[in-house]
Residue, then its C-alpha position, 0 to 999 in steps of 0.5 A: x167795858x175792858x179793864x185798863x191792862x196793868x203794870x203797877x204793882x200792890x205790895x203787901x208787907x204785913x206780919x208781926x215781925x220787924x222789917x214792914x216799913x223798912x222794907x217798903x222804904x227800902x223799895x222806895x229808894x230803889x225806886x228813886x235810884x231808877x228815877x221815879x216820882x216817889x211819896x210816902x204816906x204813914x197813917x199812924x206816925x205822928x208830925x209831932x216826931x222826927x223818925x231816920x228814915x224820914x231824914x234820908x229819904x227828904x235828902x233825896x227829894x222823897x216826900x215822906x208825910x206824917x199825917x197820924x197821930x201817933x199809937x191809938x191810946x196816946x190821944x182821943x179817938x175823935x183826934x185819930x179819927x179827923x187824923x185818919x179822914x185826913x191821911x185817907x182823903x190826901x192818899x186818894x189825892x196822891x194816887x190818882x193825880x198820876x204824879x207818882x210811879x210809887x206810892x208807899x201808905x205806910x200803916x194803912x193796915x194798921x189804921x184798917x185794924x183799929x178797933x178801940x173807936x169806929x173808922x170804917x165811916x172814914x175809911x173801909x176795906x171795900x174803899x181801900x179795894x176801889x182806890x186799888x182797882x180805879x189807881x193810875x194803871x202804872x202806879x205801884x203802891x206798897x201797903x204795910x203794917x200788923x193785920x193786913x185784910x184778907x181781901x186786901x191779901x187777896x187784891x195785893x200782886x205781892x205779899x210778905x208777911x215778916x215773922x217775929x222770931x225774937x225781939x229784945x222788946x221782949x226783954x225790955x229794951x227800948x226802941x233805939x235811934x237808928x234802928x227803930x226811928 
């Protein structure tokens, strides 16, 4: 059986430094100023916060989903865990209803990454591998976050790792409106 001939894309934005998300929500806009069907699935951030970009992009239609709950210490693992099984079932949704030219999953590397409770029973690389392989031949999808897997790496078409070269975290400044959120 021959594989369906491809021109989605897989984008991985991965690395320690500032710029992952920003710079997938970046590619989302160009995307929907070329007139395609675009959403936005973040793993971690929480419905609980409002975040800018969040803002902007339901201003032009984007649908942009809160479906974490927040960093791993900030609530029990049992809550992170049904947040993760629903955020994972819903991208499955997203990906192979063949509604989107452009699905960003904001975080799902950090969620592959968490290693203070188990998630590989809700959802594991191998998985994250199959979706990609069995997606709409045209969909493209841009993964992001801290620790990206190296067979995830390896599957990706595209892959940026942004370094951290210095931060003012390091001195103690808080995230600003605007910038960070």
């Amino acid at each position: 059986m021959s594989t369906p001939r491809r021109n989605g894309r897989v984008i991985v934005y991965t690395g320690d430094g500032k710029g992952k998300t920003t710079a997938a929500f970046g590619l989302a806009l160009r995307a929907v100023g070329r007139g395609m069907n675009v959403a936005i699935l973040q793993f971690v951030k929480s419905p609980e916060r409002t975040y800018g970009e969040q803002l902007a992009l339901r201003r032009l239609g984007v649908e942009v989903r809160q479906l974490g709950a927040g960093f791993t210490w900030t609530k029990t693992p049992d809550i992170h865990r049904e947040a993760l099984r629903h955020a994972w079932a819903l991208a499955k949704q997203y990906i192979h209803s063949g509604r989107y030219d452009l699905i960003v999953l904001d975080e799902l590397n950090n969620a592959l990454a968490i290693d203070r409770f188990p998630i590989h029973d809700i959802v594991s690389v191998e998985e994250v591998l199959e979706v990609i392989r069995t997606r709409p031949p045209a969909l493209h999808l841009v993964i992001t976050g801290r620790s990206a897997r190296l067979e995830l790496i390896a599957a990706a078409d595209i892959v940026t790792e942004m370094a951290l070269i210095k931060h003012d975290y390091e001195q103690g400044t808080k995230a600003m409106k605007g910038i960070e959120f």
